[in-house]
KETISE-865890 format. One record per atom (N, C-alpha, C): atom name; residue number from 1; residue in one letter; z, y, x. Coordinates in Angstrom, 3 decimals. Each point is the difference from the previous one (the first is absolute). Example, Ala and Ser with C-alpha at 12.3 -4.5 7.8 and 13.67 -1.06 7.14 Angstrom:
(N, 1, a, (7.800, -5.690, 13.190))
(CA, 1, a, (0.000, 1.190, -0.890))
(C, 1, a, (0.000, 1.200, 0.900))
(N, 2, s, (-0.720, 1.050, -0.350))
(CA, 2, s, (0.060, 1.190, 0.820))
(C, 2, s, (0.730, 1.090, -0.770))
//
This chain:
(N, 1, x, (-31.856, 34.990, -11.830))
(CA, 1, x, (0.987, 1.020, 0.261))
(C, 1, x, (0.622, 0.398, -1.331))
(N, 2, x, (1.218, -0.090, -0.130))
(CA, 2, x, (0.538, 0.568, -1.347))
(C, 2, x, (0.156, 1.654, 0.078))
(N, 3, x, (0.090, 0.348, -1.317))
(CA, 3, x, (0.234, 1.180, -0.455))
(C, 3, x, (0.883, 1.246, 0.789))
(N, 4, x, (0.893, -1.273, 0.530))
(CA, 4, x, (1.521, 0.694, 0.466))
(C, 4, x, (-0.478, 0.352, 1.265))
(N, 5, x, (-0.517, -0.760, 0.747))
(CA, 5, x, (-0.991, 0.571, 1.210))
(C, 5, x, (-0.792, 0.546, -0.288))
(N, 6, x, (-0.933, 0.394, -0.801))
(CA, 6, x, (-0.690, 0.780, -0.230))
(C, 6, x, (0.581, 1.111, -0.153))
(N, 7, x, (1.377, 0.376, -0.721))
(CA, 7, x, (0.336, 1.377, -0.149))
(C, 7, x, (0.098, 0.560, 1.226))
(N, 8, x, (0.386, -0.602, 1.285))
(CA, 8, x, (0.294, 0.880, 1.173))
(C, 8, x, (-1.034, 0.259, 0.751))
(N, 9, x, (-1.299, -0.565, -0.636))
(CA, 9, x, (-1.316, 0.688, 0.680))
(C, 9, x, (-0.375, 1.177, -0.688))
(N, 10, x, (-0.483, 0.905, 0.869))
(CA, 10, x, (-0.627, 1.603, -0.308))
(C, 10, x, (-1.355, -0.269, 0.192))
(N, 11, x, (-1.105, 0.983, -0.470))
(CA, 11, x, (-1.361, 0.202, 0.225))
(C, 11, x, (0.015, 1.709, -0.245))
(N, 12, x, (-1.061, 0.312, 0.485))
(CA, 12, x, (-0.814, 1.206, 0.344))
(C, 12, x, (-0.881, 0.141, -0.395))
(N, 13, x, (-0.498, 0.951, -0.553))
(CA, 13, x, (-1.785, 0.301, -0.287))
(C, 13, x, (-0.301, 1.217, -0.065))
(N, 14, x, (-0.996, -0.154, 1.233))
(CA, 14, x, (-0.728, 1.768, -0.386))
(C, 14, x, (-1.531, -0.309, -0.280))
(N, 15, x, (-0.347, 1.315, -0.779))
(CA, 15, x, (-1.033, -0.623, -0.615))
(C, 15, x, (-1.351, 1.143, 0.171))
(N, 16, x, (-1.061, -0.106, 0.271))
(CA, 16, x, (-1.229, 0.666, 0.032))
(C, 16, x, (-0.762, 0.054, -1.218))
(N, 17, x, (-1.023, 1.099, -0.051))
(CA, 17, x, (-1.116, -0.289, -0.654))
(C, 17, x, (0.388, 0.455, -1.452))
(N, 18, x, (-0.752, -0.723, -1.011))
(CA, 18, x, (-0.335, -0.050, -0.778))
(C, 18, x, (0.959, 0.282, -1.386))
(N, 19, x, (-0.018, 0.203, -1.395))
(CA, 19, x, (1.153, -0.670, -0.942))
(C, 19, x, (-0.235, -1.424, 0.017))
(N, 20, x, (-0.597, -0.740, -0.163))
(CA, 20, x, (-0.144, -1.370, 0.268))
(C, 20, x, (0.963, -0.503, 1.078))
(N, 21, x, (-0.078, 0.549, 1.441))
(CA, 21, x, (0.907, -0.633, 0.868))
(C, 21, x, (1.250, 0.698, -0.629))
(N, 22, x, (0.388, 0.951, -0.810))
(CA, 22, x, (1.252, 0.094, 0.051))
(C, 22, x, (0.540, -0.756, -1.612))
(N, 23, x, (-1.021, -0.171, -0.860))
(CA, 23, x, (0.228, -0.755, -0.771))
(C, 23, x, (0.319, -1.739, 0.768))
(N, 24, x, (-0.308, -0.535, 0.748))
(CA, 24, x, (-0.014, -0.502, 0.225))
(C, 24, x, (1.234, -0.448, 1.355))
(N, 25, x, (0.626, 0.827, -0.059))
(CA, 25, x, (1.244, 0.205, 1.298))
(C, 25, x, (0.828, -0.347, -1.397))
(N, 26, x, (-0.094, 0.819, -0.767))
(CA, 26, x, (1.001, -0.037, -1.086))
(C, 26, x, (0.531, -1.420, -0.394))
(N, 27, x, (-1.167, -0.809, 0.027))
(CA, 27, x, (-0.438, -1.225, -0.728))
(C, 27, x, (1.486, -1.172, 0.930))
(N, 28, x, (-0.875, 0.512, 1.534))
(CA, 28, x, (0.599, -0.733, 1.058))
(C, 28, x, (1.767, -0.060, -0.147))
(N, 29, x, (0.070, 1.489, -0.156))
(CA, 29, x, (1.766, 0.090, 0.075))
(C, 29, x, (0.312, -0.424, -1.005))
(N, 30, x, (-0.402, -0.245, -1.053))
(CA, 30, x, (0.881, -0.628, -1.403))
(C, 30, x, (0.126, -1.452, 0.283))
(N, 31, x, (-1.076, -0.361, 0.750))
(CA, 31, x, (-0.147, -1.602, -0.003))
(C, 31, x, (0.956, -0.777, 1.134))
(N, 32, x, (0.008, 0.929, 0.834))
(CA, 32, x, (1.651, -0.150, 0.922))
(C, 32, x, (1.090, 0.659, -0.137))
(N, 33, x, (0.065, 0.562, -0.639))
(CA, 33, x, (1.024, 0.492, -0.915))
(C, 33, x, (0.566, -0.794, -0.684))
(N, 34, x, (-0.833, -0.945, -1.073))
(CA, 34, x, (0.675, -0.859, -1.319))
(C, 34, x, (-0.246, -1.330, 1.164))
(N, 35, x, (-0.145, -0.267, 1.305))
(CA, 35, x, (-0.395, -1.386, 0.834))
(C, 35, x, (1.763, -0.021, 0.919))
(N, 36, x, (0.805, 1.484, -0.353))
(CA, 36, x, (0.963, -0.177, 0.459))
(C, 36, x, (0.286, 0.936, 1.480))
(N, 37, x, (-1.344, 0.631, 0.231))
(CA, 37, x, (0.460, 1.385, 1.499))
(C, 37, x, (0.278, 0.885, -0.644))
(N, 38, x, (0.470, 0.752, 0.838))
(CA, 38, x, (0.754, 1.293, -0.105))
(C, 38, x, (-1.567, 1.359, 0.881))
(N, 39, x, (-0.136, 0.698, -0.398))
(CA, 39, x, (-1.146, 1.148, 0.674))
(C, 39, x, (0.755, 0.868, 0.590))
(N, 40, x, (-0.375, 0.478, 1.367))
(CA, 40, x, (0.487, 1.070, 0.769))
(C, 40, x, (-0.972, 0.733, 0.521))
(N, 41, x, (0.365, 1.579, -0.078))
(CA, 41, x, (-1.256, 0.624, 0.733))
(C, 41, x, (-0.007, 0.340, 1.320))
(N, 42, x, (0.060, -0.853, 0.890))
(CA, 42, x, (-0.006, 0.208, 1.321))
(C, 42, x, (-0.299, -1.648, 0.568))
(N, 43, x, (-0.867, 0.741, 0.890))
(CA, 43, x, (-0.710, -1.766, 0.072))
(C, 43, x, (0.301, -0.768, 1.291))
(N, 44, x, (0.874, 1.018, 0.492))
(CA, 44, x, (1.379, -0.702, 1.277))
(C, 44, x, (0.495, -0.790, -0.717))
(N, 45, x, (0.988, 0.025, -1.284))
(CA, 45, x, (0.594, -0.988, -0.767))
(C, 45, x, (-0.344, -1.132, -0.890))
(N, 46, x, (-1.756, 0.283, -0.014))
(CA, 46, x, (-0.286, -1.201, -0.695))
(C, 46, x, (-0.680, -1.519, 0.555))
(N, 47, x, (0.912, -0.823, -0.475))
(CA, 47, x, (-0.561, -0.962, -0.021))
(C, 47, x, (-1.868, -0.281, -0.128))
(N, 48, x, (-0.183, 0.895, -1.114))
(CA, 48, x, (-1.355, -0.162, -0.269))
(C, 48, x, (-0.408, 1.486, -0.141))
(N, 49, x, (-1.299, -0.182, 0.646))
(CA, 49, x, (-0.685, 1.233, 0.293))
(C, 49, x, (-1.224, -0.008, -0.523))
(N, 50, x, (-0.415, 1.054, -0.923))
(CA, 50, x, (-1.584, -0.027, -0.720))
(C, 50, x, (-0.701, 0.702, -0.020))
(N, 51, x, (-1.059, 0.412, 0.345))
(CA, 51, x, (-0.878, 0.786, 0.066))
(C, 51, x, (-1.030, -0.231, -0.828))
(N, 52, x, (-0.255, 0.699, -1.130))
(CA, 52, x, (-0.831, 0.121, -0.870))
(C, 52, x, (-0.883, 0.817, -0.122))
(N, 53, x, (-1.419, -0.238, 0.615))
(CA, 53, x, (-0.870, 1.115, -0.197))
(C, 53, x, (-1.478, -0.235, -0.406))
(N, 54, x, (-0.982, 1.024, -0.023))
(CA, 54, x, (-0.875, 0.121, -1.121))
(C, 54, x, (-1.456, 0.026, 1.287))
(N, 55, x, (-0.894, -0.290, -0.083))
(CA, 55, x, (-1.609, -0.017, 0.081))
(C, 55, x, (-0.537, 1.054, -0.004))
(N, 56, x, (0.297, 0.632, -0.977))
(CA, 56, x, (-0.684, 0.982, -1.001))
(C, 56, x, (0.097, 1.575, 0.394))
(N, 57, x, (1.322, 0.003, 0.495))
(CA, 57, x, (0.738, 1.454, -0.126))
(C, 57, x, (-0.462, 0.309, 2.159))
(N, 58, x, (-0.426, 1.693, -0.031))
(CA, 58, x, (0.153, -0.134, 1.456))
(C, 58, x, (0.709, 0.086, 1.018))
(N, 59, x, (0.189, -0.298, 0.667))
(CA, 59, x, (1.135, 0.114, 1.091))
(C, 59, x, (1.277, -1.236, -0.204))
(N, 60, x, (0.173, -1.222, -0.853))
(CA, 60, x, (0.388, -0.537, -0.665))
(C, 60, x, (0.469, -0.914, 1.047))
(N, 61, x, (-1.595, -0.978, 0.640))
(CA, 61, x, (-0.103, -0.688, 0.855))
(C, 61, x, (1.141, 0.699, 1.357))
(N, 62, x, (-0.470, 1.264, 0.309))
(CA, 62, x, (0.630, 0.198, 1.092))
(C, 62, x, (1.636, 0.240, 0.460))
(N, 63, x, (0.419, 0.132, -1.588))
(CA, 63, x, (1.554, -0.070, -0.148))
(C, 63, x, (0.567, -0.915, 0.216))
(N, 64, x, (-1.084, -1.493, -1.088))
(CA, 64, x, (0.639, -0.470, -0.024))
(C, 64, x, (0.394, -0.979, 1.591))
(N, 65, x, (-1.027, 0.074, 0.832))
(CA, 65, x, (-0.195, -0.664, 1.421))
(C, 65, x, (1.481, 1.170, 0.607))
(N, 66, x, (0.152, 1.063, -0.204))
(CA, 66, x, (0.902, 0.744, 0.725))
(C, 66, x, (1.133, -0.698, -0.041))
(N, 67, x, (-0.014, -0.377, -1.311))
(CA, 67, x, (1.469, -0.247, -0.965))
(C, 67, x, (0.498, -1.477, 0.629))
(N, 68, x, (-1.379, -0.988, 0.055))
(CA, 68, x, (0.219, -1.054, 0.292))
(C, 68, x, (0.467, -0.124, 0.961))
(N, 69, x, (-0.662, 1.187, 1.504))
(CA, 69, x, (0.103, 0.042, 1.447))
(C, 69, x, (1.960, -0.214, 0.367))
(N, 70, x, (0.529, 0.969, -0.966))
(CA, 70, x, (1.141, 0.644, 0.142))
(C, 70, x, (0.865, -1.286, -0.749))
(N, 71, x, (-0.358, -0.840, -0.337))
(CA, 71, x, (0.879, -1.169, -0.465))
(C, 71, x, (-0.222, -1.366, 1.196))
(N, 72, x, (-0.708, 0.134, 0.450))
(CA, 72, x, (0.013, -0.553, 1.739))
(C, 72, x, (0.858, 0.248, 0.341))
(N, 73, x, (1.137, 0.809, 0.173))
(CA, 73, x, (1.036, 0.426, 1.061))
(C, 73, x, (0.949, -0.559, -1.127))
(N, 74, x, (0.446, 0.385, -1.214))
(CA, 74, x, (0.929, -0.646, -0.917))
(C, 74, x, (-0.053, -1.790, 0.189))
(N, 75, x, (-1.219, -0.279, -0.013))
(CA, 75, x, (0.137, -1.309, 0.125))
(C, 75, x, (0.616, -0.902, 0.890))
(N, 76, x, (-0.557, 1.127, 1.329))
(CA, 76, x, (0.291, -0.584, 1.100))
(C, 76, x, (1.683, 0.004, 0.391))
(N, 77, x, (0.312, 0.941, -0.563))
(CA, 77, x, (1.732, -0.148, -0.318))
(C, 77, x, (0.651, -1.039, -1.238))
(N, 78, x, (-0.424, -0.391, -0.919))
(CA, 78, x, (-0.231, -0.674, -0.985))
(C, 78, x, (-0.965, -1.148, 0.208))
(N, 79, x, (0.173, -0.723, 0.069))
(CA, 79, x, (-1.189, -1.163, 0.186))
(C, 79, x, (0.167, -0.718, -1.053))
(N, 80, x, (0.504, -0.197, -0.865))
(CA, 80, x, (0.634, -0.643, -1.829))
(C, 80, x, (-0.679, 1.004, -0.507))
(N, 81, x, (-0.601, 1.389, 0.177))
(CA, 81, x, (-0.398, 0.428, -0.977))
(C, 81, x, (-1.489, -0.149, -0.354))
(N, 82, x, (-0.301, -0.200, -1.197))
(CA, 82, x, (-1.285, -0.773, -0.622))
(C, 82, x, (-0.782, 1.397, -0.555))
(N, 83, x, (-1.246, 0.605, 0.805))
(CA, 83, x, (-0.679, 0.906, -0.279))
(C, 83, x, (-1.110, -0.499, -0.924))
(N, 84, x, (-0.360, 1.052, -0.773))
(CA, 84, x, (-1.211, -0.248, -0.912))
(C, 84, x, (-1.355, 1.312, -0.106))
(N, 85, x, (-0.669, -0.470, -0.309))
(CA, 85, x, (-1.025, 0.923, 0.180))
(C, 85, x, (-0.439, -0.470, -1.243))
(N, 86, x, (-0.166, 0.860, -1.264))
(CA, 86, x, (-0.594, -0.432, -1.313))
(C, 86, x, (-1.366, 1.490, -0.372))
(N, 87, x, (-0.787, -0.543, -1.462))
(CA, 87, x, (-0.438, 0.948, -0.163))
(C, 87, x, (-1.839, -0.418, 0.098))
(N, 88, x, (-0.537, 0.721, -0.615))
(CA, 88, x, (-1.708, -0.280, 0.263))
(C, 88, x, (-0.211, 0.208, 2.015))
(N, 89, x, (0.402, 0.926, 0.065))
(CA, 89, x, (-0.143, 0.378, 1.365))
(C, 89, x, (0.857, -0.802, 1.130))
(N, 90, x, (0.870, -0.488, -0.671))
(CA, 90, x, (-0.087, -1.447, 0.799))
(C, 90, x, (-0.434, -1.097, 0.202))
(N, 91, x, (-0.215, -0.319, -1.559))
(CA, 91, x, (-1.599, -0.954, 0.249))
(C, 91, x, (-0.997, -0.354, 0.119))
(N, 92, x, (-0.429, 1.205, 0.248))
(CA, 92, x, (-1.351, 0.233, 0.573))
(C, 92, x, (0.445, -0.032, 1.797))
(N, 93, x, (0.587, 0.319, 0.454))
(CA, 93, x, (0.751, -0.425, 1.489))
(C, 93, x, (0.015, -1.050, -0.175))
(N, 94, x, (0.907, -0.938, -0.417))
(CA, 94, x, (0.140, -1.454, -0.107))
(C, 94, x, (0.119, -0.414, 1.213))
(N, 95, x, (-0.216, -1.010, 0.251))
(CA, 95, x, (0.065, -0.769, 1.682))
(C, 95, x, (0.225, 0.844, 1.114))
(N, 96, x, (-0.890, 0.833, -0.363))
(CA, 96, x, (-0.595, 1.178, 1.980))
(C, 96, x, (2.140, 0.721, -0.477))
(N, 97, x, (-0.097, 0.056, -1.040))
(CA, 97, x, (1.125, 1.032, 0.425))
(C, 97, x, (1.343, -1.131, 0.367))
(N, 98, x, (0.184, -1.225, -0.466))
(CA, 98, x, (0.864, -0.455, 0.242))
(C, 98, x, (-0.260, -0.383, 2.166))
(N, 99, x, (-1.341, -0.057, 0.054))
(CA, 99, x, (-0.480, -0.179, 1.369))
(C, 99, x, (1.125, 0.667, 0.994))
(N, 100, x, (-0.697, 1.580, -0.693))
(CA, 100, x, (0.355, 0.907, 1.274))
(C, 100, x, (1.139, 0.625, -0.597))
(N, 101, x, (1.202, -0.467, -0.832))
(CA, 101, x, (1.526, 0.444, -0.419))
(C, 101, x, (0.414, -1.446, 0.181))
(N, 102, x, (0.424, -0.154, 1.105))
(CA, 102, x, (0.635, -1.591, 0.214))
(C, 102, x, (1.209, 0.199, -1.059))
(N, 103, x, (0.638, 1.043, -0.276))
(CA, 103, x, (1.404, 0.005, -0.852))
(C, 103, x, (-0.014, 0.295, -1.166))
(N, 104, x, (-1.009, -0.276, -0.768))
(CA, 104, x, (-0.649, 0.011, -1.142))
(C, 104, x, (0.365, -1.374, -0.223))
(N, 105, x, (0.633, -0.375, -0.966))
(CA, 105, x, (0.049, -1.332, -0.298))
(C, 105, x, (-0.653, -0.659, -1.321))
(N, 106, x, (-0.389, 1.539, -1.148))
(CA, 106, x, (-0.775, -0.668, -1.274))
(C, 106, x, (-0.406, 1.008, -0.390))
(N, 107, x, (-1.590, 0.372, 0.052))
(CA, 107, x, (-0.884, 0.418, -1.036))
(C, 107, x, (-0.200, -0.668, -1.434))
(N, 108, x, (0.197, 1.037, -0.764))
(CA, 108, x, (-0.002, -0.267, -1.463))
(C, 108, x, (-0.826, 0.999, -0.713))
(N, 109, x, (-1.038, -0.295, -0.498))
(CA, 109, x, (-0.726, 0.821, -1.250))
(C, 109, x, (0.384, 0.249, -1.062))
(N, 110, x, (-0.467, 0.403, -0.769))
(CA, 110, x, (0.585, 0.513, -1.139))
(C, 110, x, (0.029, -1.010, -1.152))
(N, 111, x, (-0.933, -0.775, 0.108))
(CA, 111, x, (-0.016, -1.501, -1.144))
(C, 111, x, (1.028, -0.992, 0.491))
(N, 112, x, (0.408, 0.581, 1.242))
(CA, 112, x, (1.487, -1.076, 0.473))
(C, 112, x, (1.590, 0.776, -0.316))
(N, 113, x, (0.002, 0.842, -0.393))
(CA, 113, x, (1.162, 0.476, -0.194))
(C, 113, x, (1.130, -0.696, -0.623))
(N, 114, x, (-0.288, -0.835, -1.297))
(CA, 114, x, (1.131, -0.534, -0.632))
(C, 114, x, (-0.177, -1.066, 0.791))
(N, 115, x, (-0.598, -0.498, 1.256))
(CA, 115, x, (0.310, -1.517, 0.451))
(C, 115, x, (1.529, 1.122, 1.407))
(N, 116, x, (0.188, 0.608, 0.102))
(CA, 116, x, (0.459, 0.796, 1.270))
(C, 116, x, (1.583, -0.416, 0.027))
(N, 117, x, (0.640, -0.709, -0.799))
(CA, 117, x, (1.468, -0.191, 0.290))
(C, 117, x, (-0.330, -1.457, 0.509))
(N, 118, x, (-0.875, -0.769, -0.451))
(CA, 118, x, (-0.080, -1.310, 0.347))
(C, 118, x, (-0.655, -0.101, 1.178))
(N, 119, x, (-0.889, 0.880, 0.480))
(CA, 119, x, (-0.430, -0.426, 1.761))
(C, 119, x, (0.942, 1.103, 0.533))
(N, 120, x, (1.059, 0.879, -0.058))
(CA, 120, x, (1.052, -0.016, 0.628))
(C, 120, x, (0.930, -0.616, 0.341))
(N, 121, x, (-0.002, -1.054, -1.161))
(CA, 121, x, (1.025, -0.738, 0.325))
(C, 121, x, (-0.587, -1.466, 0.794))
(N, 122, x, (-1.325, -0.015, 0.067))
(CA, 122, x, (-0.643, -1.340, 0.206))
(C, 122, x, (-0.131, 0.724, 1.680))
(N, 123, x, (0.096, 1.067, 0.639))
(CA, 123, x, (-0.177, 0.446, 1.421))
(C, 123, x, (1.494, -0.273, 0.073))
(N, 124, x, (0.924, 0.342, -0.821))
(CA, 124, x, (1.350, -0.240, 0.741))
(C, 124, x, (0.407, -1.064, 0.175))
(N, 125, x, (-0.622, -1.289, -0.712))
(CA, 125, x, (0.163, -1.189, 0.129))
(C, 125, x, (-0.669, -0.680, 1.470))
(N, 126, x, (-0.611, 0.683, 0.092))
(CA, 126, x, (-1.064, -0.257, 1.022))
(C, 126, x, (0.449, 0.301, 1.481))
(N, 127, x, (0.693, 1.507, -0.228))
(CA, 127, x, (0.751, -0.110, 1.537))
(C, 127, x, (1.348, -0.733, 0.053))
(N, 128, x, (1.254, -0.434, -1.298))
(CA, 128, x, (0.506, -0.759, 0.328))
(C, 128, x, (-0.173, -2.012, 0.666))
(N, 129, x, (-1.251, 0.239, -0.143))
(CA, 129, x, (-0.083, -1.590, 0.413))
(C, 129, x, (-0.009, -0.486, 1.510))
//
């Protein structure tokens, strides 16, 4: 995908938990930022949707499942849009959560972050075929 397509994609991120997860949101938006998207805060308009949250912190987990719940219906109007679930507290979910969030399309931990423009773009390759 070139650049030029890339500019007309948006992403989203809300973020839970920790300074770590928000150090780490930070990380995310620069890296699609300089990969060529544009960020919007409303996650009707984005292309990409992220949820970044923490293990650690309480009530964290339960946001972030709220948060996720409520991007089920965006999706389902959106079906191009590529949700993410990042963060310790997503990988410790891992599998079970991609299980039971069929519209979850990529859990990412926190040691995967700088790989995150390249398996976005390796899922978008994936539904064009």
């Amino acid at each position: 995908m070139t650049t030029e397509h890339r500019a007309r994609l948006s992403f989203f991120i809300r973020t839970f938990g920790c300074q770590m997860n928000e150090h780490d949101s930070s990380r995310m938006a620069a890296l699609l930022l300089a990969a060529g998207y544009r960020q919007t805060f409303d996650p009707e308009l984005a292309d990409v949707c992220i949820v970044n949250t923490c293990e650690v912190r309480a009530k964290a987990e339960h946001k972030m499942m709220s948060t996720i719940g409520r991007l089920r219906a965006t999706k389902q109007r959106r079906p191009e849009q590529i949700v993410v679930v990042a963060g310790c507290g997503a990988q410790l979910a891992g599998g079970s959560l991609l299980a039971r969030q069929r519209h979850v399309d990529l859990v990412l931990g926190p040691d995967q972050v700088a790989e995150l423009p390249r398996l976005l773009e390796e899922i978008r390759r994936g539904r064009e075929l």
